[in-house]
C-alpha positions in Angstrom: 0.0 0.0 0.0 1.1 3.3 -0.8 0.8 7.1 0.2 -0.6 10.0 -1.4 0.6 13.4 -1.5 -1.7 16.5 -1.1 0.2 20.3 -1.9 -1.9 22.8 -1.3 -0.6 26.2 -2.8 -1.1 29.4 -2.2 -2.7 28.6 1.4 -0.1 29.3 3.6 1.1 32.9 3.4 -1.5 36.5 3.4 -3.9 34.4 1.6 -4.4 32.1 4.8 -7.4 30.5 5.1 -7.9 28.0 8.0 -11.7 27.1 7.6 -10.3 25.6 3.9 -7.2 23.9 5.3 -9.7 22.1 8.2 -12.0 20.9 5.6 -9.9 19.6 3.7 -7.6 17.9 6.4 -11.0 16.6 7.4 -11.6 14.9 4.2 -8.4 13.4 3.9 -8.4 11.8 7.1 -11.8 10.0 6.3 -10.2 8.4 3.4 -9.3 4.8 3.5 -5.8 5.3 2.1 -2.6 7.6 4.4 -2.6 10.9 2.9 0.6 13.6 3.0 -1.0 16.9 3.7 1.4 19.6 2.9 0.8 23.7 3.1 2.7 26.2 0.4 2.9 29.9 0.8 1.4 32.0 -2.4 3.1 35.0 -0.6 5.1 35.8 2.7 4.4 33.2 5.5 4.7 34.1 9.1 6.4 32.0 12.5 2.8 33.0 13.5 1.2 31.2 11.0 2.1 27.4 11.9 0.4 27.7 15.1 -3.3 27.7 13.5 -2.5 25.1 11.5 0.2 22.4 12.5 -2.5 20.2 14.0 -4.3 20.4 10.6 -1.2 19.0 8.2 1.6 17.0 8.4 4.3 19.8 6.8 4.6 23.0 5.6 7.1 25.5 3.3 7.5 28.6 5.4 9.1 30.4 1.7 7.4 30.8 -1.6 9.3 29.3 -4.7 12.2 30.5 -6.3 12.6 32.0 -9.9 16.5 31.4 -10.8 17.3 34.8 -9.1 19.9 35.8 -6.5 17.0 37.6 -4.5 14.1 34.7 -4.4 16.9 32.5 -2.8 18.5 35.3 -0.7 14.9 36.1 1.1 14.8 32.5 2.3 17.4 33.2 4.6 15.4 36.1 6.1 12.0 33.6 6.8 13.9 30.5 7.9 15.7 33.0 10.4 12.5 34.1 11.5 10.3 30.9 12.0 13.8 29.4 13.6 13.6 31.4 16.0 9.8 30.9 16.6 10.9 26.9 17.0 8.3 26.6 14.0 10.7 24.5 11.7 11.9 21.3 11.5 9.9 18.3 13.6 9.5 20.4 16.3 7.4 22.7 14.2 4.3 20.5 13.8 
């Protein structure tokens, strides 16, 4: 038996929506198969962020996605700083 994987963009970040992400956690828990629910930032994400939502997934990217330039991969450093700091990464995260 396998797993499936869920990615579910733009979610994460100012477009946050937690009534969407409980629904659909919801659904995929009913399901007779195990499920990967992961959350992706359309824009900025917050260390505050995580704490609606780490009960609801099993990961989360805290930075949106890169575009083969110096300053998409440069403001990751600024984010993973951040949500470090807020012990919101890593396994201790969710």
């Amino acid at each position: 038996m396998g797993c499936g994987f869920v990615k579910h963009d733009c979610i994460f970040g100012d477009d946050l929506n937690v009534n969407e992400i409980t629904i659909v956690s919801e659904v995929l828990k009913e399901l007779d198969c195990p499920i990967l629910y992961s959350l992706s930032p359309g824009t900025s994400a917050t260390p505050t962020i995580p704490k609606d939502v780490s009960s609801l997934v099993n990961m989360y990217m805290i930075t949106g996605d890169d575009w083969d330039t110096w300053g998409d991969v440069s403001a990751h450093f600024n984010v993973s700083r951040a949500f470090a700091a807020a012990h919101m990464i890593g396994d201790k995260g969710l």
